[in-house]
The first five atom37 places (N, CA, C, CB, O) and aatype in JSON, in Angstrom:
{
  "aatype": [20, 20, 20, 20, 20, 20, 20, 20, 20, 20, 20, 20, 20, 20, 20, 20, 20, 20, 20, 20, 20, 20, 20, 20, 20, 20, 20, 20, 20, 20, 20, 20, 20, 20, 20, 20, 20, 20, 20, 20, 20, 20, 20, 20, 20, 20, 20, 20, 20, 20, 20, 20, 20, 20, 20, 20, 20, 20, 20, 20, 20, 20, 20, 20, 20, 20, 20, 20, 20, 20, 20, 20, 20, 20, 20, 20, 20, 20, 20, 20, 20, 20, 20, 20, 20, 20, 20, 20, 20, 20, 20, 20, 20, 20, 20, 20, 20, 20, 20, 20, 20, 20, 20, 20, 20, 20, 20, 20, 20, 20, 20, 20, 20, 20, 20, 20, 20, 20, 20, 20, 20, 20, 20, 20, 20, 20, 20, 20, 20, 20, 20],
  "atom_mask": [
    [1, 1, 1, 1, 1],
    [1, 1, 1, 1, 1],
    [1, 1, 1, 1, 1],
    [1, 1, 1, 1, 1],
    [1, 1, 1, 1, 1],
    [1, 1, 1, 1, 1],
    [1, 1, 1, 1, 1],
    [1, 1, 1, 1, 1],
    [1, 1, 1, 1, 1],
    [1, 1, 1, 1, 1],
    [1, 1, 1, 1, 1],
    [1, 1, 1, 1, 1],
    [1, 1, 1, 1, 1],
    [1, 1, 1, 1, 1],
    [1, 1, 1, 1, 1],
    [1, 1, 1, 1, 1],
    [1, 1, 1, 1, 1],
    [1, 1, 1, 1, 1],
    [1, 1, 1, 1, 1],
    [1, 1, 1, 1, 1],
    [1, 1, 1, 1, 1],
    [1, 1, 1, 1, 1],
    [1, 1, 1, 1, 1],
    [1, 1, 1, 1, 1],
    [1, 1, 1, 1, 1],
    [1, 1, 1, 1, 1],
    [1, 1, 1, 1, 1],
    [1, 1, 1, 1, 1],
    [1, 1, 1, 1, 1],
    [1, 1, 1, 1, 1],
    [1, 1, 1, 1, 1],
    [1, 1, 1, 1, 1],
    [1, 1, 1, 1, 1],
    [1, 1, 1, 1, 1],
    [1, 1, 1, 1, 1],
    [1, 1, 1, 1, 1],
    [1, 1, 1, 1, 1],
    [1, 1, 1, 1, 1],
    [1, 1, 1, 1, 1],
    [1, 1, 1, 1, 1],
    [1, 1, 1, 1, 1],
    [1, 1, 1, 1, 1],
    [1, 1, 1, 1, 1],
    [1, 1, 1, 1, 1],
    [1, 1, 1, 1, 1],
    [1, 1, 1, 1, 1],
    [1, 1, 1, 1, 1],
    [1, 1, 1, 1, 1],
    [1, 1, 1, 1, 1],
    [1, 1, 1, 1, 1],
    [1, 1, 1, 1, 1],
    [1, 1, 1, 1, 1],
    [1, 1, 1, 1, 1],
    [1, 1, 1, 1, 1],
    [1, 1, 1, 1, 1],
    [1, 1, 1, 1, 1],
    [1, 1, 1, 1, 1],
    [1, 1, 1, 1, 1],
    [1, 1, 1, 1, 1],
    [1, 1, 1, 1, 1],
    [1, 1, 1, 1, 1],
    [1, 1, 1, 1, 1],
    [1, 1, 1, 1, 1],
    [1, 1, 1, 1, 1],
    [1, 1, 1, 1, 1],
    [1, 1, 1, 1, 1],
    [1, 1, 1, 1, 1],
    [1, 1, 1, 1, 1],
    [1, 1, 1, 1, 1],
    [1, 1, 1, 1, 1],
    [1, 1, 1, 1, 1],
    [1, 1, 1, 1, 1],
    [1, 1, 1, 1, 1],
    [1, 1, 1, 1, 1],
    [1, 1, 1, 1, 1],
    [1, 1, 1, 1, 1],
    [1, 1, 1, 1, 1],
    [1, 1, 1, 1, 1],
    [1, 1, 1, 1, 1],
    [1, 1, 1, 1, 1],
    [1, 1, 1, 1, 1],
    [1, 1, 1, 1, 1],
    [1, 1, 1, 1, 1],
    [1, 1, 1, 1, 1],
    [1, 1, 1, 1, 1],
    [1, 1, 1, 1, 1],
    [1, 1, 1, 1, 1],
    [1, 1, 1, 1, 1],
    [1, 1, 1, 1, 1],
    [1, 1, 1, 1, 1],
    [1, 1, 1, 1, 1],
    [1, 1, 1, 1, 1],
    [1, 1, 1, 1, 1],
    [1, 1, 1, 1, 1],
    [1, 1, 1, 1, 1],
    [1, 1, 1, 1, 1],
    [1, 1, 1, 1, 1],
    [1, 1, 1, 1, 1],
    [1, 1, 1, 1, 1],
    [1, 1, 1, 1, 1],
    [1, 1, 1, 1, 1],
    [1, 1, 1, 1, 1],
    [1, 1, 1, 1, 1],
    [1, 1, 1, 1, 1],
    [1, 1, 1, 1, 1],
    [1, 1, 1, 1, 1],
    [1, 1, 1, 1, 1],
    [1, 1, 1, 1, 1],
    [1, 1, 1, 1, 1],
    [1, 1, 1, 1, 1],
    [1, 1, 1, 1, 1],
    [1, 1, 1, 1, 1],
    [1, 1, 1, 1, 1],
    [1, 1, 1, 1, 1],
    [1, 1, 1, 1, 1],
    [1, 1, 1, 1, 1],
    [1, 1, 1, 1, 1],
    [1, 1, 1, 1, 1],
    [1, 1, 1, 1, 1],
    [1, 1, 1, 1, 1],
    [1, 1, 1, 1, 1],
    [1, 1, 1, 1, 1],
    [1, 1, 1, 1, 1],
    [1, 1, 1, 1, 1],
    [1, 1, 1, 1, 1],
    [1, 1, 1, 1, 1],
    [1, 1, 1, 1, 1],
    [1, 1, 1, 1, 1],
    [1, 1, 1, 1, 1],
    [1, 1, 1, 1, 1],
    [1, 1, 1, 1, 1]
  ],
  "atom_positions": [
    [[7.32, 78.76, 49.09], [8.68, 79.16, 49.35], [8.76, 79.73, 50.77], [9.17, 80.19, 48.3], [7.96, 80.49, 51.31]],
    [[9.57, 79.35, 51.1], [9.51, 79.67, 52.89], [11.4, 80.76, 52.75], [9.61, 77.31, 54.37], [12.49, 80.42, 52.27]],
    [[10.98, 81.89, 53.35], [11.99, 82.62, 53.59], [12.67, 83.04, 55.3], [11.53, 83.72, 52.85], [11.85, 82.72, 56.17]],
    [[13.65, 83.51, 55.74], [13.99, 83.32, 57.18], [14.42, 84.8, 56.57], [15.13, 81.94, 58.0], [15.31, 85.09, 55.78]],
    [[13.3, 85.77, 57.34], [14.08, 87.45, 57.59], [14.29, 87.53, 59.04], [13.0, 88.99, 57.11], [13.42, 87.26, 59.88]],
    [[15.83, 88.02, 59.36], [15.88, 88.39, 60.71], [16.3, 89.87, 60.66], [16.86, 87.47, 61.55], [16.6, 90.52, 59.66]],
    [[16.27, 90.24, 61.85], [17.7, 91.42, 62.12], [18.97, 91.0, 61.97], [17.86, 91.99, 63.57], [19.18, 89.89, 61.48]],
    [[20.28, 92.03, 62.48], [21.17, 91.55, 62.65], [21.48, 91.16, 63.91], [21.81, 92.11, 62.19], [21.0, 91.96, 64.71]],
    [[22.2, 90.09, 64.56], [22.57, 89.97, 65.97], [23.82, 89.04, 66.01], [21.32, 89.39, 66.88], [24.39, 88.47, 65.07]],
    [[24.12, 89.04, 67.44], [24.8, 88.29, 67.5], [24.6, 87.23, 68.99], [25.91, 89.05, 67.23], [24.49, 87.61, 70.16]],
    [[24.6, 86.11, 68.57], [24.46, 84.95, 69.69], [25.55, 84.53, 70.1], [23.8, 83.78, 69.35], [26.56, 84.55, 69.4]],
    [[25.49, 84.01, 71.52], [26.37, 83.34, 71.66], [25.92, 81.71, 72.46], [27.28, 84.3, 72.31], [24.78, 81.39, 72.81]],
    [[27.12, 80.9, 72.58], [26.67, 79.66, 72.88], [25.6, 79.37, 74.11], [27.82, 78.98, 73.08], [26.03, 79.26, 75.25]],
    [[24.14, 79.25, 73.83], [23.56, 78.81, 75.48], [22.96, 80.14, 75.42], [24.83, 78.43, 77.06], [22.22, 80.46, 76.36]],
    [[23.17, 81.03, 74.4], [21.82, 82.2, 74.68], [20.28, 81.86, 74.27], [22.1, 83.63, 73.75], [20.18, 81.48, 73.1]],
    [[19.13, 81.92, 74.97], [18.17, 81.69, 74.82], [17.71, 82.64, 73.69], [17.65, 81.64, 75.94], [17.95, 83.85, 73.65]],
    [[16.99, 81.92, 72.76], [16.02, 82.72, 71.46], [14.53, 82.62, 71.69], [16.25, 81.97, 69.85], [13.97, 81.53, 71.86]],
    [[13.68, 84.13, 71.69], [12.41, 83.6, 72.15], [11.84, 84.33, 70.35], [11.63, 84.4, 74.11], [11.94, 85.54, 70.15]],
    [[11.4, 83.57, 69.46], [10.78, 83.69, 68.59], [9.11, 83.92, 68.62], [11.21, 82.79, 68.06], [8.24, 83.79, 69.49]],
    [[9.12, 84.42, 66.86], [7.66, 84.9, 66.82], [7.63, 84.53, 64.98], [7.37, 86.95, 67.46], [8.7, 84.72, 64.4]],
    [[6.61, 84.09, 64.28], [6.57, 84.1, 63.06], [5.53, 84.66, 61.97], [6.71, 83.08, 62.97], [4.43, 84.48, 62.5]],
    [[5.36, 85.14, 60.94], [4.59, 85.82, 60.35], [4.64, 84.96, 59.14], [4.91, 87.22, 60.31], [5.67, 84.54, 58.61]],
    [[3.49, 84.76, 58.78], [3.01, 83.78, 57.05], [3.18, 85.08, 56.3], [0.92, 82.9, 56.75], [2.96, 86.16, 56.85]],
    [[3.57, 84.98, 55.0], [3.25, 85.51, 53.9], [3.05, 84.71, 52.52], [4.12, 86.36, 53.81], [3.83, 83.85, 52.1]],
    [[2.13, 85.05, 52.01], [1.72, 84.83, 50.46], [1.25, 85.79, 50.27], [0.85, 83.8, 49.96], [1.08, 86.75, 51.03]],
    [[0.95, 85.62, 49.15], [0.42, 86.84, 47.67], [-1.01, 87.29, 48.18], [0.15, 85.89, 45.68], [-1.38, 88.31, 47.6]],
    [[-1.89, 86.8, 49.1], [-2.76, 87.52, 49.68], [-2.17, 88.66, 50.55], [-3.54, 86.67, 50.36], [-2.65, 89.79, 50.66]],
    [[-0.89, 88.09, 51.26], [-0.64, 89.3, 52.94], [0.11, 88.69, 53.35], [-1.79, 89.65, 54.29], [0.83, 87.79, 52.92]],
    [[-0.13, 89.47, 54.76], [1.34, 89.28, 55.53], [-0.3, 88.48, 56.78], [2.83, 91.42, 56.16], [-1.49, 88.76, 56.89]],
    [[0.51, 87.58, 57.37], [-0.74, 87.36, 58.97], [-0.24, 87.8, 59.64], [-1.23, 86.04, 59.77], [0.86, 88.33, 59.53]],
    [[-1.26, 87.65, 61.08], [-0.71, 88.73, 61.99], [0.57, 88.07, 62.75], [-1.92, 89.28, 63.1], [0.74, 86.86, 62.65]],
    [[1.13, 88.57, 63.24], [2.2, 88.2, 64.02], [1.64, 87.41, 65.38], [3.04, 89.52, 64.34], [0.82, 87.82, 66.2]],
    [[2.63, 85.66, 65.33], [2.25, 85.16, 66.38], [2.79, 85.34, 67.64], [2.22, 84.16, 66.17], [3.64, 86.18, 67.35]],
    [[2.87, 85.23, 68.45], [2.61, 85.2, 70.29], [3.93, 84.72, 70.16], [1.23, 84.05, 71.3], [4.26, 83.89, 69.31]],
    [[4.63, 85.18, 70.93], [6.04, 84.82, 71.37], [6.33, 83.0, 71.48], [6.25, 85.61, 73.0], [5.44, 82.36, 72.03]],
    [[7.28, 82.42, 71.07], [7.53, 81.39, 71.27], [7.12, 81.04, 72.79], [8.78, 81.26, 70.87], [7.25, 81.83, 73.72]],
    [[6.53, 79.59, 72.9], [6.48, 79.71, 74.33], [7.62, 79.35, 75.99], [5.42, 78.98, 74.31], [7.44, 79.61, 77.18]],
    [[9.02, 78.47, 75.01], [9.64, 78.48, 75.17], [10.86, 78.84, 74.53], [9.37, 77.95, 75.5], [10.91, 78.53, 73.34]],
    [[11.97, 79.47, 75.07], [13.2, 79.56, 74.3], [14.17, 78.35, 73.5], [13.96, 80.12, 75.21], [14.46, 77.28, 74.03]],
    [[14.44, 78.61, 72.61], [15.66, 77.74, 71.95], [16.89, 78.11, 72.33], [15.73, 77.79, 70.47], [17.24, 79.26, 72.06]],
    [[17.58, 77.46, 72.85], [19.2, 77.46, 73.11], [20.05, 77.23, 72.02], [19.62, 76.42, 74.06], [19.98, 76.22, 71.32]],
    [[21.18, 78.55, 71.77], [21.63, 78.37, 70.74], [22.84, 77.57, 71.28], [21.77, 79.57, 69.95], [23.45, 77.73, 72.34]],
    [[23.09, 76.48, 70.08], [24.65, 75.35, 70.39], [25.24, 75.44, 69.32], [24.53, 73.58, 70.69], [24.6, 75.64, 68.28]],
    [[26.53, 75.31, 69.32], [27.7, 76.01, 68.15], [28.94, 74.63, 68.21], [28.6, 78.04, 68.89], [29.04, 73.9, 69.19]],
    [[29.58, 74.54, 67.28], [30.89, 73.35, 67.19], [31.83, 73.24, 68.88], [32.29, 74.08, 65.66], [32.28, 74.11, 69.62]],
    [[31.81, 72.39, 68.92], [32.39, 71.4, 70.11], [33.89, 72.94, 70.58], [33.24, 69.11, 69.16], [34.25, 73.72, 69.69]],
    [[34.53, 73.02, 72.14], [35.76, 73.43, 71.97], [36.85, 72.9, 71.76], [35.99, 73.91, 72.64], [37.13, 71.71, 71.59]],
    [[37.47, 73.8, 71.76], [39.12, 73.09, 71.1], [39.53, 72.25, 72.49], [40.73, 74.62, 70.61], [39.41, 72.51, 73.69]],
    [[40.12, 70.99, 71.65], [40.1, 69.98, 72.69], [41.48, 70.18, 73.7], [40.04, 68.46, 71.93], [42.0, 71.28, 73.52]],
    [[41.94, 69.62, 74.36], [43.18, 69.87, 75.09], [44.05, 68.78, 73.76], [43.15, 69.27, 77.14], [43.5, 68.1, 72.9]],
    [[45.78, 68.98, 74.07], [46.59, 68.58, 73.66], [46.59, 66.66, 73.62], [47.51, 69.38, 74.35], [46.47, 66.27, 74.79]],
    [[46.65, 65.96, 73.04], [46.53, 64.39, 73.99], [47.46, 64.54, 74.46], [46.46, 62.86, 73.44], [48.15, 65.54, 74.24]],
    [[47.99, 62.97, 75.76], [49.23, 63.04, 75.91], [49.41, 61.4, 75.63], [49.71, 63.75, 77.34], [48.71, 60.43, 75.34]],
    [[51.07, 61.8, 75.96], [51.66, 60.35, 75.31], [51.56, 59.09, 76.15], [53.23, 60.46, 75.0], [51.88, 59.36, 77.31]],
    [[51.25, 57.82, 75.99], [51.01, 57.21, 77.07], [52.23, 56.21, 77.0], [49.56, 56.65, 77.16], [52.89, 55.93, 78.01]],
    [[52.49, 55.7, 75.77], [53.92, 54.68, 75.07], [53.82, 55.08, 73.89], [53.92, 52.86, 75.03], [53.02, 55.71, 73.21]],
    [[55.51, 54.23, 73.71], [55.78, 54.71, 72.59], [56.89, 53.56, 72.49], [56.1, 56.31, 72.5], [57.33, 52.82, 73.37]],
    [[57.27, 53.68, 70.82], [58.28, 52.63, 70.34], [58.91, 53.33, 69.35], [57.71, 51.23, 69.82], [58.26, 54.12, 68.66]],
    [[59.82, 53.2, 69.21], [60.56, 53.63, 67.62], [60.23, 54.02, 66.67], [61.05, 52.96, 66.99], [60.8, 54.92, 66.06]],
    [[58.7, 53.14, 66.1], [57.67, 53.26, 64.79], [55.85, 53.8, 65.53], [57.61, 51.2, 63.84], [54.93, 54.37, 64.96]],
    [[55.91, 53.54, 66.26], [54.16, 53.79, 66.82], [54.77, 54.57, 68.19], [52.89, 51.93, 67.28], [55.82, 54.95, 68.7]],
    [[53.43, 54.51, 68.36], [53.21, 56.01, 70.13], [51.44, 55.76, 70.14], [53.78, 58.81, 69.55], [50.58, 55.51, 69.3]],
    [[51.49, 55.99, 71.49], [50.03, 55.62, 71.92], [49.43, 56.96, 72.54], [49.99, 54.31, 73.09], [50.05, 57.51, 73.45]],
    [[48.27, 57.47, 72.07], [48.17, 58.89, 72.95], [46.75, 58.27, 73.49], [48.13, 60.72, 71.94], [46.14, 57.24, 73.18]],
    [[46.52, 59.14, 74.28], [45.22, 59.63, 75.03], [44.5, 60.32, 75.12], [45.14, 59.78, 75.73], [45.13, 61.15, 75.78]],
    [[43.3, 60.85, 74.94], [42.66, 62.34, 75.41], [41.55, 62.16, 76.32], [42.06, 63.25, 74.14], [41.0, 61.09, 76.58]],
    [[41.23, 63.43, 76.86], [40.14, 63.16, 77.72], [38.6, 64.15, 76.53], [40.66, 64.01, 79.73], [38.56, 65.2, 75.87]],
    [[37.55, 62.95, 76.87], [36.25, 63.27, 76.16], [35.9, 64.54, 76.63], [35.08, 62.27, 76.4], [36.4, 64.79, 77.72]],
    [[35.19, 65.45, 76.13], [34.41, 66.75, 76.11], [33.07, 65.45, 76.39], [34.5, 68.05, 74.34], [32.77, 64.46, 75.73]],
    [[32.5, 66.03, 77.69], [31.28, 65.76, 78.07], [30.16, 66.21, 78.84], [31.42, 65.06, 78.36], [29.15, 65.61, 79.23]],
    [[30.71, 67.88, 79.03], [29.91, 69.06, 79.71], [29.45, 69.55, 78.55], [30.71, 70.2, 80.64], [29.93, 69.62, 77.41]],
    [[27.94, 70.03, 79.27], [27.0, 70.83, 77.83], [28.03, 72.01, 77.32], [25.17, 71.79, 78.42], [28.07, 72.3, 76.12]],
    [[29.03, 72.82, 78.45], [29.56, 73.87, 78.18], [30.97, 73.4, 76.99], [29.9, 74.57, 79.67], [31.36, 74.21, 76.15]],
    [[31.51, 72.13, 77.13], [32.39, 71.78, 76.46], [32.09, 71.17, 75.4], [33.07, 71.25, 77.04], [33.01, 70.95, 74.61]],
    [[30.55, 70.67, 75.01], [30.11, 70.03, 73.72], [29.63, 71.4, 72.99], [28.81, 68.77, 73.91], [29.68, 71.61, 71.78]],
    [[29.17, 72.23, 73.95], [28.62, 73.13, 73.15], [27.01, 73.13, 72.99], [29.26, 72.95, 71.94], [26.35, 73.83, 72.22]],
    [[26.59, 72.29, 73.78], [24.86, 71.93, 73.91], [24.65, 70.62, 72.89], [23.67, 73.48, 73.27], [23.78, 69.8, 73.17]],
    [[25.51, 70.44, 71.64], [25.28, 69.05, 71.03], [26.13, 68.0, 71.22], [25.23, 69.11, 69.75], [27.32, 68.3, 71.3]],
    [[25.71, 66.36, 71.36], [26.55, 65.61, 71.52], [27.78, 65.52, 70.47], [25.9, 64.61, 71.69], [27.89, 65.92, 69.32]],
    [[28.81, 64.73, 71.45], [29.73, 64.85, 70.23], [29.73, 63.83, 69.43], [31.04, 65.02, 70.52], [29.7, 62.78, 70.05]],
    [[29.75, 63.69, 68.17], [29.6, 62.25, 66.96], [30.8, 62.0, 66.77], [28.87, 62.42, 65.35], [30.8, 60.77, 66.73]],
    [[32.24, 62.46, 66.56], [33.44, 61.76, 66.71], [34.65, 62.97, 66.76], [33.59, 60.64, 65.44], [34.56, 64.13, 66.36]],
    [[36.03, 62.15, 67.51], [36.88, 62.42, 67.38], [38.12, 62.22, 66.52], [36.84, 62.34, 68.07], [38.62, 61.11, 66.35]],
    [[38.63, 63.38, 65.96], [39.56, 63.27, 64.87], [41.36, 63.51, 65.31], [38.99, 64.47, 63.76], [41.93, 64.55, 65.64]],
    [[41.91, 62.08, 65.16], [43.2, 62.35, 65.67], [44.05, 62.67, 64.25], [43.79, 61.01, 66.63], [43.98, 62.0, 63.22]],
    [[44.96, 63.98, 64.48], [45.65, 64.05, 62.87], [47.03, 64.03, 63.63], [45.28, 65.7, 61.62], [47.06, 64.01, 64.86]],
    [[48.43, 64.05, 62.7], [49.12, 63.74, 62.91], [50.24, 63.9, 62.26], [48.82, 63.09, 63.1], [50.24, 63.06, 61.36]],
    [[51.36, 64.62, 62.23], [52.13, 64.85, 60.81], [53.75, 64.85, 61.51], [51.59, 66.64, 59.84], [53.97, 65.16, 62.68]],
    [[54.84, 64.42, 60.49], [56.23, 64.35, 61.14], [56.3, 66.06, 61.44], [57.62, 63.61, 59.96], [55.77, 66.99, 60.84]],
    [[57.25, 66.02, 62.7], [57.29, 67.77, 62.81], [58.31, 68.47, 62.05], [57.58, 68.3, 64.3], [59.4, 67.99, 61.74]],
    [[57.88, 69.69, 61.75], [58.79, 70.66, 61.17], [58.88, 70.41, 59.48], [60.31, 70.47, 61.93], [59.77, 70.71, 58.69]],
    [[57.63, 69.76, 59.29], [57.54, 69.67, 57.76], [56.18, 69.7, 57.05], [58.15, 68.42, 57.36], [55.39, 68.79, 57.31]],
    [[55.86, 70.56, 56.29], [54.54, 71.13, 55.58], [54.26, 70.02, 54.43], [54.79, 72.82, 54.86], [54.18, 70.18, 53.21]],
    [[54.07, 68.45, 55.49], [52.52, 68.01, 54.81], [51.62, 67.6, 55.37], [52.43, 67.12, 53.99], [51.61, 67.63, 56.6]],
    [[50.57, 67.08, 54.65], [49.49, 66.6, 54.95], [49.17, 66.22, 55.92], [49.26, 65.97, 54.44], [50.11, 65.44, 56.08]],
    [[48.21, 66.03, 57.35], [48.1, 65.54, 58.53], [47.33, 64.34, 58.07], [47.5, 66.47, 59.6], [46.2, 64.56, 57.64]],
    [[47.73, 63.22, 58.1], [47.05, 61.99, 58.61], [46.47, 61.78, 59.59], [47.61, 61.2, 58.71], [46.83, 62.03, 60.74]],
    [[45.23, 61.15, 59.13], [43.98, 60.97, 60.57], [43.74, 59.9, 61.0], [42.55, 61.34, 60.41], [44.06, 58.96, 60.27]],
    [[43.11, 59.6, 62.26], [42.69, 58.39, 62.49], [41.26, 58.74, 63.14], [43.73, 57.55, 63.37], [41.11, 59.84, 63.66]],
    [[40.36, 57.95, 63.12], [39.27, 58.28, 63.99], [39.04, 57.89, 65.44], [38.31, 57.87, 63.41], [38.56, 56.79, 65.74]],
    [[39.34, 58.7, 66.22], [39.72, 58.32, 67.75], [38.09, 57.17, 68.38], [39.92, 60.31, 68.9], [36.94, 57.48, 68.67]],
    [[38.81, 55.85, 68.36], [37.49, 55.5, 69.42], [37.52, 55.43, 70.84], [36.97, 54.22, 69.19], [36.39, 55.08, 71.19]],
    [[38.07, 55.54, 71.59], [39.03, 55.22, 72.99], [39.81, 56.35, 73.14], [40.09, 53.88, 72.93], [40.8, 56.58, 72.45]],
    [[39.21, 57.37, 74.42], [39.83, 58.02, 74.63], [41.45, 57.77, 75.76], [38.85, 58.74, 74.84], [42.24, 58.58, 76.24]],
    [[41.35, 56.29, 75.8], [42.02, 55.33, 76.97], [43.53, 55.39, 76.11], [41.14, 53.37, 77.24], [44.64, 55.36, 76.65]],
    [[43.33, 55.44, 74.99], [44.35, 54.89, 74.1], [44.5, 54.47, 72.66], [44.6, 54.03, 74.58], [44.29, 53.31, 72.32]],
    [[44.99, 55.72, 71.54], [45.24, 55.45, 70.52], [46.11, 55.11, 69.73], [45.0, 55.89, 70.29], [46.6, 56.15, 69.3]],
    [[46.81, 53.9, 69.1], [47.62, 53.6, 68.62], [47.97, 54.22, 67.28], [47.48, 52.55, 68.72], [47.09, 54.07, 66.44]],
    [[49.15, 54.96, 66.84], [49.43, 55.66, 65.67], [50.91, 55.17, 65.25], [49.3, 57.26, 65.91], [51.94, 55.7, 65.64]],
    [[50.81, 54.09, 64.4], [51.56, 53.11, 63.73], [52.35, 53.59, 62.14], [50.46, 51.92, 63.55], [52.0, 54.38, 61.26]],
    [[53.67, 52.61, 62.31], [53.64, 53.02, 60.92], [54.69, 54.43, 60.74], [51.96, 53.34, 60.51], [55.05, 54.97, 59.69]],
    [[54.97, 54.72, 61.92], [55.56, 56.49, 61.83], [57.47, 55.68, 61.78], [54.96, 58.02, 64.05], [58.0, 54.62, 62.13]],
    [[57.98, 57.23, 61.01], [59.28, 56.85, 60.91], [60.26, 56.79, 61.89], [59.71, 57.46, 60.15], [59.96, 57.68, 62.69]],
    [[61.15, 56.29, 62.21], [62.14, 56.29, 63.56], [62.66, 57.22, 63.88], [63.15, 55.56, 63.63], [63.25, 57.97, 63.1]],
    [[62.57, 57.36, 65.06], [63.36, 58.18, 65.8], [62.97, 59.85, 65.02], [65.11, 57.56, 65.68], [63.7, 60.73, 64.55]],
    [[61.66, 59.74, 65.18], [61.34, 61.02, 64.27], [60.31, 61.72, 65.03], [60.76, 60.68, 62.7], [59.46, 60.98, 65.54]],
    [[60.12, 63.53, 65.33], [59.1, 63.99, 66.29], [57.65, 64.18, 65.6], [59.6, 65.38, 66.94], [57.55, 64.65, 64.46]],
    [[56.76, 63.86, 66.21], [55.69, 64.55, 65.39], [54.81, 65.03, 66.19], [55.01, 63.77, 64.44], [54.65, 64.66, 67.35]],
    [[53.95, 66.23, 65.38], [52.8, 66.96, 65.86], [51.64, 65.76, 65.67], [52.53, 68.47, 64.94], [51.43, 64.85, 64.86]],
    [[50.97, 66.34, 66.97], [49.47, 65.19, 67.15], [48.63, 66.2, 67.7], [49.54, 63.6, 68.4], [48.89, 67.01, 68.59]],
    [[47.36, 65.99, 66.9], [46.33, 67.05, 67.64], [44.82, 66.61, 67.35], [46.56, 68.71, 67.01], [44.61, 66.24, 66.2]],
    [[43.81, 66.61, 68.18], [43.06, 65.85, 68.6], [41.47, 66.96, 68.33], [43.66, 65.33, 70.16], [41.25, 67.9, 69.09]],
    [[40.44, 66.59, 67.07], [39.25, 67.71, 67.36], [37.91, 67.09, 67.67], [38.99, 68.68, 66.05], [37.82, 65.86, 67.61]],
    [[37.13, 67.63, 67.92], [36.01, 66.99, 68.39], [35.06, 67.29, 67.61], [35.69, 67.23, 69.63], [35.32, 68.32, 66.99]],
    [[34.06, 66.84, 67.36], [32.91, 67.31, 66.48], [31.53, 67.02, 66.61], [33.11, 66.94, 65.34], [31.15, 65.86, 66.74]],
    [[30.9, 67.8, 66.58], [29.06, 67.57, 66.96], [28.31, 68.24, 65.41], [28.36, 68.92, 68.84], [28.74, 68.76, 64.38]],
    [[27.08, 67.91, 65.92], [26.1, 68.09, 64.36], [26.9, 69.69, 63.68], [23.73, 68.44, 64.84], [27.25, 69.71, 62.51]],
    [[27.08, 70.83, 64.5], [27.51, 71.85, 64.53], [28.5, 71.99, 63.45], [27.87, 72.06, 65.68], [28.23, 72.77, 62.54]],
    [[29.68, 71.31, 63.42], [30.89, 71.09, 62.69], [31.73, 70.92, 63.91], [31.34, 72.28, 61.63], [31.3, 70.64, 65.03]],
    [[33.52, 71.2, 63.44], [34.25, 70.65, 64.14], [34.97, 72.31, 65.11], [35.26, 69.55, 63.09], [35.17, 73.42, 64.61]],
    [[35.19, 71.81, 66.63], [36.05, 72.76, 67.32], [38.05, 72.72, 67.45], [35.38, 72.58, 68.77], [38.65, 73.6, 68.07]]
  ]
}
């Protein structure tokens, strides 16, 4: 059985961790090893992405855009595995419909009712979870 005792702390994104580990079983504790020899960088969920914007639009569809998160400081130290476009008519409490953004050049979101506004908002996500 392998257990993880720490202190309490608090990290933040890109702070270096210099570790040390101790065995225990039912014989003892071993002695404590030698400082990690290098640090681990801690990386946390992607940031909140900017707004897309609109590039066209028609009556029933609208085409947005976003720009990729591709600085370690804006991924967060992990790559990003995908983008989530959601989408809901405005000024009404339902459900956001998604699409999975492949092209940050241009996403087509079809299918919407006429002449009607809607919220669009765009997240990014790495092994971490989503920002």
């Amino acid at each position: 059985m392998t257990t993880l005792r720490s202190a309490p702390f608090n990290l933040d994104y890109d702070d270096e961790v210099i570790f040390n580990v101790i065995a225990v079983n039912a014989i003892g504790d071993s002695p404590v090893s030698n400082d990690s020899p290098t640090g681990a960088k801690v990386q946390d969920v992607p940031k909140q992405m900017d707004v897309p914007v609109e590039v066209s639009k028609t009556s029933t569809s609208l085409t947005v855009s976003y720009t990729e998160l591709t600085t370690a400081a804006d991924t967060r130290g992990a790559p990003i595995t995908q983008y989530l476009l959601e989408y809901r008519q405005s000024n009404l409490s339902v459900a956001w419909s998604s699409i999975i953004a492949t092209t940050p050049a241009g996403v087509l979101i079809s299918s919407l009712k006429p002449n009607s506004q809607y919220d669009i908002k765009i997240t990014a996500s790495n092994r971490h979870g989503s920002g």
